[in-house]
C-alpha positions, 0 to 999 in steps of 0.5 A: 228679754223682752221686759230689757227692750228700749221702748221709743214713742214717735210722734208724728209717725204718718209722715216725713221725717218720723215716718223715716224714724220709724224704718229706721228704728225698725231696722235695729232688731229685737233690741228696740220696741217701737210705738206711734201716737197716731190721729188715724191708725189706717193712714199710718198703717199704710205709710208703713206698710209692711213694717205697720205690723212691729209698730204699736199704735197709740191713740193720741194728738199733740193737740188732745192733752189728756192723751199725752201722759198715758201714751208716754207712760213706761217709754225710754224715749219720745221721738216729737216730729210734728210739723202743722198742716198749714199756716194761719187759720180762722179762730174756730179752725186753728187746732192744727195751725203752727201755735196749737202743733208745734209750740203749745202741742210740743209743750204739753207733750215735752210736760207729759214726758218729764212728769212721768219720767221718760229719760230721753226727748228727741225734738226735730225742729228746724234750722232758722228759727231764730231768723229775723231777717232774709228768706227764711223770714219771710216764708216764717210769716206766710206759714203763720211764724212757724219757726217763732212757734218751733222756736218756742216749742224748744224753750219749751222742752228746755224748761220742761226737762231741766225742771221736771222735778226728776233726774236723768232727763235728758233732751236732744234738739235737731234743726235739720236743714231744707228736708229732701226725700232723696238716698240717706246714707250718701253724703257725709252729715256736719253739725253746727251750733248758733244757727248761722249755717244753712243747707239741706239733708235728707229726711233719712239721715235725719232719721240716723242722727235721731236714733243715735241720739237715743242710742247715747251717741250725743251729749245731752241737753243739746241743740245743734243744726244738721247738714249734708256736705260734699265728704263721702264718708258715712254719715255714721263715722261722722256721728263722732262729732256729737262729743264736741258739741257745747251743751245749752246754758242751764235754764235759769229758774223763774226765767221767762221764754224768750228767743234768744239764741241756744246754745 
């Protein structure tokens, strides 16, 4: 039986939102195996906490290429929340600045997955990365044009899982809107395409909305925005609404990376 578990790889389990997935997926049995590709195991661990004991840890870094394709070897699923620690920083400090994590970082992981075949890629990004104007904008460039590095982490995967050389790849795209740490499972969730609409939600519906990526609740090759609204339903009944979502326009080969709006 153990050999038929679903085997889901969370990267950047330590904290926020993959901390959440983490629970989340802890939550579902014996039907799911799940690992984190850790820096520091102890700070993971303590995260945690009780559940630290069902989790696989893997030594690993989006920043430490050659780590990324053991750690995806074998697994159904990868889960990429990544987030940079900071913005802008000195040439010889840069390893965990927005370019290094969440484009370049994302890159080389999204490359790691398709290479060796792993079926499913969940990416949590955020909402306003194709932003050129107002408040959005401006905070992208004193947290060193973190949503134009997102952004290109996107692409990235796109590029990755449509011309993986192997079929059956399937990527998901989150943009939540402004993360909160309050109750998930409280407020009703919309989904919106194009990155027009801003909101907020919390980091534990988020969590919700990736495993039921992984469960197969959403089309594939998708990109779409995540808010909570003011409908009292669960957010599980409103899961229906991924089959309505328009799947992104197929990467044209040779094409190059652009910022241009998906889907």
């Amino acid at each position: 039986m153990a050999s038929n578990r679903i085997r889901v790889l969370v990267v950047g389990c330590s904290s926020g939102v993959g901390l959440e997935v983490v629970k989340t997926l802890l939550t579902e049995g014996d039907r799911l195996q799940v690992f984190g590709l850790v820096r520091n195991q102890r700070r993971a661990a303590k995260a945690l906490d009780y559940g630290s004991s069902r989790v696989h840890f893997i030594h690993g870094n989006v920043t430490k290429p050659e780590t990324l394709v053991p750690a995806c070897q074998g697994m159904d699923a990868v889960v990429c929340t990544v987030r940079a620690r900071a913005g802008c920083r000195l040439p010889c400090w840069n390893r965990d600045s927005p370019r290094c994590v969440e484009y370049e970082g994302v890159k080389d992981l999204a490359e790691a997955a398709a290479s060796v075949g792993v079926p499913k890629f969940v990416l949590v990004s955020a909402a306003g990365v194709t932003t050129t104007c107002g408040g959005e904008f401006c905070l992208n460039i004193f947290h060193g044009r973190a949503l134009h590095w997102k952004l290109l982490g996107e692409e990235a995967l796109r590029r990755s899982y449509k011309h993986g050389g192997l079929r059956d790849l399937s990527y998901y795209i989150i943009r939540p809107g402004r993360l909160s740490n309050n109750l998930g499972g409280l407020l009703g969730c919309s989904f919106e395409q194009g990155d027009q609409g801003r909101g907020s939600i919390t980091r534990i519906d988020v969590a919700a909305i990736v495993v039921a990526c992984i469960d197969g609740h959403c089309i594939p090759n998708v990109t779409f925005e995540a808010f909570n609204n003011k409908n009292k339903l669960a957010p599980a009944e409103d899961l229906n609404k991924f089959y309505f979502l328009d799947p992104d326009e197929p990467v044209a080969e040779g094409a190059e990376i652009t910022s241009r709006l998906l889907p």
